[in-house]
RODO-2510 file (C-alpha; in nm, 4 decimals, decimal comma):
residues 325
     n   res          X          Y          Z
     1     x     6,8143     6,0698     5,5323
     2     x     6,7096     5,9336     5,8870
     3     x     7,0243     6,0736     6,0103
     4     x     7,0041     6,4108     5,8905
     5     x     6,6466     6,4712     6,0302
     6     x     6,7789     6,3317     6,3357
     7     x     7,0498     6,5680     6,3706
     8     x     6,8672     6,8667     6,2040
     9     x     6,5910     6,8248     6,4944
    10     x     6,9050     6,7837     6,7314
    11     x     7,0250     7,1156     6,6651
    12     x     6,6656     7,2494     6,6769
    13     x     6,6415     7,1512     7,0538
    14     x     6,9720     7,2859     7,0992
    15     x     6,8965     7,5825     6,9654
    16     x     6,5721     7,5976     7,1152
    17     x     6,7474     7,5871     7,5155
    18     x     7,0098     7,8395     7,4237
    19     x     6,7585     8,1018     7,3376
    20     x     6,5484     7,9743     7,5879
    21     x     6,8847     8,0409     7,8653
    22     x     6,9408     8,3681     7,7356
    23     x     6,6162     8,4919     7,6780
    24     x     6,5363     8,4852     8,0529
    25     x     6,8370     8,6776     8,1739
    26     x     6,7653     8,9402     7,9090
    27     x     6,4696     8,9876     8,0004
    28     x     6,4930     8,9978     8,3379
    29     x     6,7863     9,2737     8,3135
    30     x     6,5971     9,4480     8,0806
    31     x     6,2754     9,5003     8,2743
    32     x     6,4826     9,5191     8,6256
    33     x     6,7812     9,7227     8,5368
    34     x     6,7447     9,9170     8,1762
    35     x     6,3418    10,0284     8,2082
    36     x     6,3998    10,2063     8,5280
    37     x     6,7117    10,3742     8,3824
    38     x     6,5029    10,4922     8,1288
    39     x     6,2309    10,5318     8,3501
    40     x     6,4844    10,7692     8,5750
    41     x     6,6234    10,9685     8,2781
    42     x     6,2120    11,0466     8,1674
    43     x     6,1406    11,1368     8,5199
    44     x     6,4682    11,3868     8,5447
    45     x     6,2856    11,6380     8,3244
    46     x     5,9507    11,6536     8,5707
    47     x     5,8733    11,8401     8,9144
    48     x     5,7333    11,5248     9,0612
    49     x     5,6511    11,3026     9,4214
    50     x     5,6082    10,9832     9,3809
    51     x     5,2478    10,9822     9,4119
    52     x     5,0609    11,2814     9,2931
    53     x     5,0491    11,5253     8,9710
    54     x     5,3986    11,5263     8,7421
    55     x     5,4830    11,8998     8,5504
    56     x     5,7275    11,8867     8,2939
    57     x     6,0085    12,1006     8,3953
    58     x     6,2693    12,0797     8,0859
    59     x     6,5897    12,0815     8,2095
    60     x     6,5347    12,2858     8,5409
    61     x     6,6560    11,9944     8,7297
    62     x     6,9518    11,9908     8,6010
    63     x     7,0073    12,3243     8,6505
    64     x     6,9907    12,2694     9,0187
    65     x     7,2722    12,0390     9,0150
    66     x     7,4738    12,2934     8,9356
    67     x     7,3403    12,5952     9,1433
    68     x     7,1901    12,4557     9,4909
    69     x     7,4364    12,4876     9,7398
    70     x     7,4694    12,1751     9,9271
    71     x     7,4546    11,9771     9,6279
    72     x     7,7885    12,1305     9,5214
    73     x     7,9587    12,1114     9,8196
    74     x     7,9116    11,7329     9,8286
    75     x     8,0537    11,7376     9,4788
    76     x     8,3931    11,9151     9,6485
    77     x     8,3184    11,6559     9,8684
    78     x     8,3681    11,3420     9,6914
    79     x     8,7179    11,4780     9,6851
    80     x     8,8073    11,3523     9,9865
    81     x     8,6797    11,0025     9,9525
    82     x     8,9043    11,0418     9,5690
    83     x     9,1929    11,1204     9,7560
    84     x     9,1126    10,8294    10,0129
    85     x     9,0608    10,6234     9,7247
    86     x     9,4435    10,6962     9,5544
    87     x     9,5531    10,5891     9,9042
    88     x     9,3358    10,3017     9,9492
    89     x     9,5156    10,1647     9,6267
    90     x     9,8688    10,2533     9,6858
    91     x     9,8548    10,0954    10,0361
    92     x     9,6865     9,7721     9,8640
    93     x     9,9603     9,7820     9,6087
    94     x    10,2358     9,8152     9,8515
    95     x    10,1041     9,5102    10,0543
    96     x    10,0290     9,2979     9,7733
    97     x    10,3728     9,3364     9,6288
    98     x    10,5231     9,2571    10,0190
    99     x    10,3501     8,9387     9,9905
   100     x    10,4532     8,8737     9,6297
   101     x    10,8205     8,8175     9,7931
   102     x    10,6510     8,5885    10,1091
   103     x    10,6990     8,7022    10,4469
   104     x    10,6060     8,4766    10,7288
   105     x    10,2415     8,4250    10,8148
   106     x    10,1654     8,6032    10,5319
   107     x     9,7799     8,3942    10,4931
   108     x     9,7281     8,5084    10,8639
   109     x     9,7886     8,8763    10,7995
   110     x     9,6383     8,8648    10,4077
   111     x     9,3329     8,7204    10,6266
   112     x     9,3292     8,9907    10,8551
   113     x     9,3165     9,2877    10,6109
   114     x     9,0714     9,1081    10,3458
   115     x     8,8336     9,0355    10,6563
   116     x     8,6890     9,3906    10,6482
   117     x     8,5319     9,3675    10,2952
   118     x     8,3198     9,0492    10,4521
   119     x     8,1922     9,2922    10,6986
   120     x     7,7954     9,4604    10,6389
   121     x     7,8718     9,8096    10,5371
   122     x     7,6033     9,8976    10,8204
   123     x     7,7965     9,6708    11,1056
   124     x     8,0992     9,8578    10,9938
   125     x     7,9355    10,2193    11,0196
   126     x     7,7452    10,1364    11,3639
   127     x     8,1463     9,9958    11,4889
   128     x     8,3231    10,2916    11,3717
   129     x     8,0417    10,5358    11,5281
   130     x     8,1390    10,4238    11,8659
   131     x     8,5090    10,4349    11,7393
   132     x     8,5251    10,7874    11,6889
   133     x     8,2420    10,8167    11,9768
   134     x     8,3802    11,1050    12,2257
   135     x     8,5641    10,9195    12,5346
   136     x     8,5122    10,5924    12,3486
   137     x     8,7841    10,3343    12,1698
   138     x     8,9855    10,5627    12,0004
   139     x     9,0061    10,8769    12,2410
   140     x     9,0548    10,5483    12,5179
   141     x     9,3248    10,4357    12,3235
   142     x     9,5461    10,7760    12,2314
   143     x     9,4816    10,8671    12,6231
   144     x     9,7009    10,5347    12,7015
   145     x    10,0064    10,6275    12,4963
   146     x     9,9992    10,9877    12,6452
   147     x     9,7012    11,2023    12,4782
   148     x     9,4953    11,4380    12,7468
   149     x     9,0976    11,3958    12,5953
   150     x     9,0980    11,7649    12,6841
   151     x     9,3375    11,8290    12,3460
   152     x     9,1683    11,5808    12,1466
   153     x     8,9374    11,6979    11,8548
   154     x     8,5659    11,5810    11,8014
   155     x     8,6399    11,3150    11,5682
   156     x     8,3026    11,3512    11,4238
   157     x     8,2086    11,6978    11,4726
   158     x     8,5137    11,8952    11,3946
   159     x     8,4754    11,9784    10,9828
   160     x     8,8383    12,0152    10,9794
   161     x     8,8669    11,6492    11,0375
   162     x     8,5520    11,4640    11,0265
   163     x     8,5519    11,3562    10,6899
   164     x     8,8968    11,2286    10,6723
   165     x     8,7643    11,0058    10,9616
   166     x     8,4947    10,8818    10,7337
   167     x     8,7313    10,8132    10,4691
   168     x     8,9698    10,6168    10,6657
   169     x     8,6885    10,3854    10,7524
   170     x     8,6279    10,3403    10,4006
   171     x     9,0197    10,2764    10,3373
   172     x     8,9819     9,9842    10,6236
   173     x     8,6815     9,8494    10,4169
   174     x     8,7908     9,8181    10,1086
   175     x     9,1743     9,8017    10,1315
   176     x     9,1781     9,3790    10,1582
   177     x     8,9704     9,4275     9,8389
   178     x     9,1768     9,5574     9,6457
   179     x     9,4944     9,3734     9,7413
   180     x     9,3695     9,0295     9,6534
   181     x     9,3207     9,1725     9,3263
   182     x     9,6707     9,2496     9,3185
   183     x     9,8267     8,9649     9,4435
   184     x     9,6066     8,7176     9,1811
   185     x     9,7655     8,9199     8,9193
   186     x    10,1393     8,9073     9,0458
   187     x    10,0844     8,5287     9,1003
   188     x     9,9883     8,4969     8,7452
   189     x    10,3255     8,6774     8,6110
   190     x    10,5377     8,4295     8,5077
   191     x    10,8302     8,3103     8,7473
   192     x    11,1027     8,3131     8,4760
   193     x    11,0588     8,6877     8,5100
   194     x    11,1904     8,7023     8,8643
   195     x    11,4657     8,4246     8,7692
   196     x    11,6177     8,6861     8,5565
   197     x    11,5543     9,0077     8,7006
   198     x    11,7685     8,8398     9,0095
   199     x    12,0408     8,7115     8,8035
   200     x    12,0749     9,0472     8,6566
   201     x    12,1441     9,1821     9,0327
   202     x    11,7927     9,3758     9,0444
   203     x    11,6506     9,4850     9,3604
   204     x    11,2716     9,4642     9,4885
   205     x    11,2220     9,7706     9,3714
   206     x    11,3219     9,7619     9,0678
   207     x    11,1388     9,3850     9,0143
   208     x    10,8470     9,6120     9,1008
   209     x    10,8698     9,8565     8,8783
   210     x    11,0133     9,6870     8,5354
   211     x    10,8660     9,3233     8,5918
   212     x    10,5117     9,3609     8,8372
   213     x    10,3794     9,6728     8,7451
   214     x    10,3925     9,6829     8,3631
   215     x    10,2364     9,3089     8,4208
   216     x     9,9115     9,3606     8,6447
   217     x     9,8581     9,7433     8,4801
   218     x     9,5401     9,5928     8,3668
   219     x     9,4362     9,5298     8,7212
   220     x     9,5793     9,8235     8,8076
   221     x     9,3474    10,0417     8,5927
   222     x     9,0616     9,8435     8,7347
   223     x     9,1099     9,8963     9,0515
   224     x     9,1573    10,2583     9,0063
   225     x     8,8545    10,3015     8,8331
   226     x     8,6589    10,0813     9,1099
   227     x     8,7860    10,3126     9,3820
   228     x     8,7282    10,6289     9,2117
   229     x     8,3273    10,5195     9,0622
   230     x     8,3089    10,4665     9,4881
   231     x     8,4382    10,7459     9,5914
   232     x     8,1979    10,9197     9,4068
   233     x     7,8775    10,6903     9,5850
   234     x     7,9849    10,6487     9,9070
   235     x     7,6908    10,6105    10,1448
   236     x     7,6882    10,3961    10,3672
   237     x     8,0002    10,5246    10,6296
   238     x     7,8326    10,9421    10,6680
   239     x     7,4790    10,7811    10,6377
   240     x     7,5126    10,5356    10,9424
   241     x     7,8010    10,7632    11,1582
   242     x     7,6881    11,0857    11,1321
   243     x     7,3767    11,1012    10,9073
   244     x     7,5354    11,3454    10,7206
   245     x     7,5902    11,6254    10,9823
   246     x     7,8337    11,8207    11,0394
   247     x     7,8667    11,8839    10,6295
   248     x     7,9637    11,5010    10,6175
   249     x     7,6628    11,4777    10,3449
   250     x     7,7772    11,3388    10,0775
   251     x     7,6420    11,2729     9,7109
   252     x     7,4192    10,9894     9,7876
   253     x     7,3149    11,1273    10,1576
   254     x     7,2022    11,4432    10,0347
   255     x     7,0373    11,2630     9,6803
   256     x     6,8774    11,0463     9,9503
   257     x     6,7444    11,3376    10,1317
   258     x     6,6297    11,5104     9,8335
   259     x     6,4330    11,2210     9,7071
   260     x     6,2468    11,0687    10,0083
   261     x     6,2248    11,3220    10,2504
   262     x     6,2061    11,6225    10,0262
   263     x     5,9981    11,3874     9,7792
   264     x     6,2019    11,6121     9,4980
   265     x     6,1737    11,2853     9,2913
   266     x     6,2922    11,4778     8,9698
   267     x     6,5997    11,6232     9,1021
   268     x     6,6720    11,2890     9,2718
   269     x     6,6989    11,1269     8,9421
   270     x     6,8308    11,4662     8,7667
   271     x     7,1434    11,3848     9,0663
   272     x     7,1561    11,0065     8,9677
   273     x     7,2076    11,0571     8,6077
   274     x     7,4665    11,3786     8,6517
   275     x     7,6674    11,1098     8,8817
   276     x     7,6374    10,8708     8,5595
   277     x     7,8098    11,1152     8,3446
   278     x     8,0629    11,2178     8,5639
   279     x     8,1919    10,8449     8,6172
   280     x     8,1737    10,7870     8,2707
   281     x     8,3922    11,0666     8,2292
   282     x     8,6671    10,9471     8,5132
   283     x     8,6779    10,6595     8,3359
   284     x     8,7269    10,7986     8,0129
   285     x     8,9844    11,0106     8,1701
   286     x     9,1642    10,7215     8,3808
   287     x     9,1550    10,5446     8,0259
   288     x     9,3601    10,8412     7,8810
   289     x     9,5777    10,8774     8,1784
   290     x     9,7032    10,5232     8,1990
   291     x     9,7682    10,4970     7,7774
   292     x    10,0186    10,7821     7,8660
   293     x    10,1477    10,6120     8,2115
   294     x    10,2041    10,2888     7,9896
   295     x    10,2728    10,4204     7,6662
   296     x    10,5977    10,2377     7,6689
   297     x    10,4027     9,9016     7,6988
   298     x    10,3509     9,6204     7,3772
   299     x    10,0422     9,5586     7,2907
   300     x    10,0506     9,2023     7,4589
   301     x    10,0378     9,3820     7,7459
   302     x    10,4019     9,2964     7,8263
   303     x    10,6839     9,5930     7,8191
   304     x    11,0093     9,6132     7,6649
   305     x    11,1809     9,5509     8,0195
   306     x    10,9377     9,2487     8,0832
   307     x    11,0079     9,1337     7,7070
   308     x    11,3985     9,1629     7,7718
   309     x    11,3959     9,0009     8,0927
   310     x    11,1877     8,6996     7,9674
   311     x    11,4723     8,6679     7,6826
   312     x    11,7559     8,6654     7,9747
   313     x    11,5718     8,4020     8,1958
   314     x    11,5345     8,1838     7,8248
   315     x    11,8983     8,2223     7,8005
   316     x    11,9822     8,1652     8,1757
   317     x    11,7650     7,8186     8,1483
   318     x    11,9278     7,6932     7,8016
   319     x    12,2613     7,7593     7,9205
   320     x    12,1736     7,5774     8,2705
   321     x    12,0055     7,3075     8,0658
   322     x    12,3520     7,2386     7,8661
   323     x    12,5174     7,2508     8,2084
   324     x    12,3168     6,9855     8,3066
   325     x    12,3871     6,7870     7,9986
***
């Protein structure tokens, strides 16, 4: 009887810290991260400044989103920074599957393309404004190999190229990013894979495409998604360079604008919550999108060709094994 009171009080205290664990975090997430979404959404339908007299509006904020001029053309915009971001991922793909196969000095150069990301977004935009500076590194560098500055375009003026500048920067960010993600998921596919898919005579490419992709589509996906949800909030690179001149503005520069120098507080948070929806919808849509890409796949998340080329390298090693014997 001593025992079970013993262990009954046991499991009280244990029971007692795990609430006592969670509780905290909840509430702290709760009163930091959930109230002022809530908070936002409520504020979305007033004609507010953050200090003074609120008037409910209704849904004339929203409205605004879709009429005011500059706040559509940063939504055409954030096109540019998608199609960086499609890039950005194809480039980290390509490298990650190089070193998949090992090339020499491969942890010197994986080193040098993953040390952007450790980089302060700020350093990075105060480096690449002198970059792209007029008669600084970059102009410095294309007059050595030939270029007359005289034929060179404003790299940060010209709207016919200014923006594709800010999006490269952002490609040199988060490029190393993404290809660690990669190359933790190739190192996880099994190597009995590639032990079969070269006794069957295939080439890298074809490795690639029936053995590495189906495998890391998972990371795939999230990558995607990652690049695309930033492409839609980039900030920091037209903030620091150009302050959002030269119709570099994007969503977040010009939501910035609106909300503390404008003091539009209710369109502000009418902006923040539109942006919500539309990533939520991307996702939904990349979702969609890879189902049909990978339709082909098992639902272990391993294809047919994956599944056939595991049974050949099974094969290969039992007949090697009797070999042996």
């Amino acid at each position: 009887m001593e025992i079970s009171k013993g262990w009954n009080a046991r499991k009280k205290k244990q029971l007692q810290v795990i609430i006592a664990f969670t509780i905290v975090p909840l509430f702290l997430l709760i009163l930091f991260t959930y109230y002022p979404f809530l908070e936002m959404i409520r504020y979305s339908f007033y004609n507010m400044k953050y200090i003074g007299p609120r008037k409910f509006v209704g849904w004339r904020n929203y409205v605004q989103v879709f009429t005011r001029p500059d706040i559509i053309r940063t939504l055409l915009l954030s096109l540019y920074y998608m199609v960086g971001s499609v890039v950005q991922v194809a480039l980290a793909l390509y490298l990650a599957t190089i070193f998949c196969f090992k090339v020499k000095g491969e942890n010197l150069w994986k080193g040098f393309i993953f040390f952007p990301y450790l980089i302060n977004g700020i350093a990075i935009g105060f480096i690449f404004k002198f970059f792209y500076t007029r008669g600084f590194v970059l102009d410095t560098v294309l007059q050595v190999i030939g270029f007359d500055l005289e034929n060179l375009p404003y790299w940060l003026k010209d709207q016919k190229i200014n923006n594709w500048s800010l999006v490269f920067t952002s490609i040199w960010r988060y490029m190393g990013s993404n290809m660690v993600l990669f190359l933790g998921a190739m190192m996880s596919v099994d190597d009995t894979l590639y032990e079969a898919a070269s006794l069957d005579g295939a080439n890298k490419w074809q490795t690639f495409r029936h053995i590495i992709l189906p495998s890391i589509k998972t990371i795939v996906t999230l990558n995607i998604i990652l690049s695309i949800t930033g492409s839609l909030s980039a900030f920091e690179p037209p903030y620091v360079i150009t302050s959002g001149a030269n119709g570099t503005g994007t969503f977040f520069v010009v939501m910035n604008d609106i909300a503390h120098t404008s003091q539009k507080v209710g369109l502000a948070s009418a902006m923040a919550v539109f942006l919500l929806f539309v990533i939520i919808v991307a996702k939904f849509v990349q979702d969609a999108l890879f189902k049909y890409i990978f339709r082909n796949a098992d639902t272990d998340d391993e294809s047919a060709d994956v599944a056939r080329a595991r049974k050949k390298a099974q094969k290969a090693a039992a007949r090697k094994a009797k070999g042996g014997a």
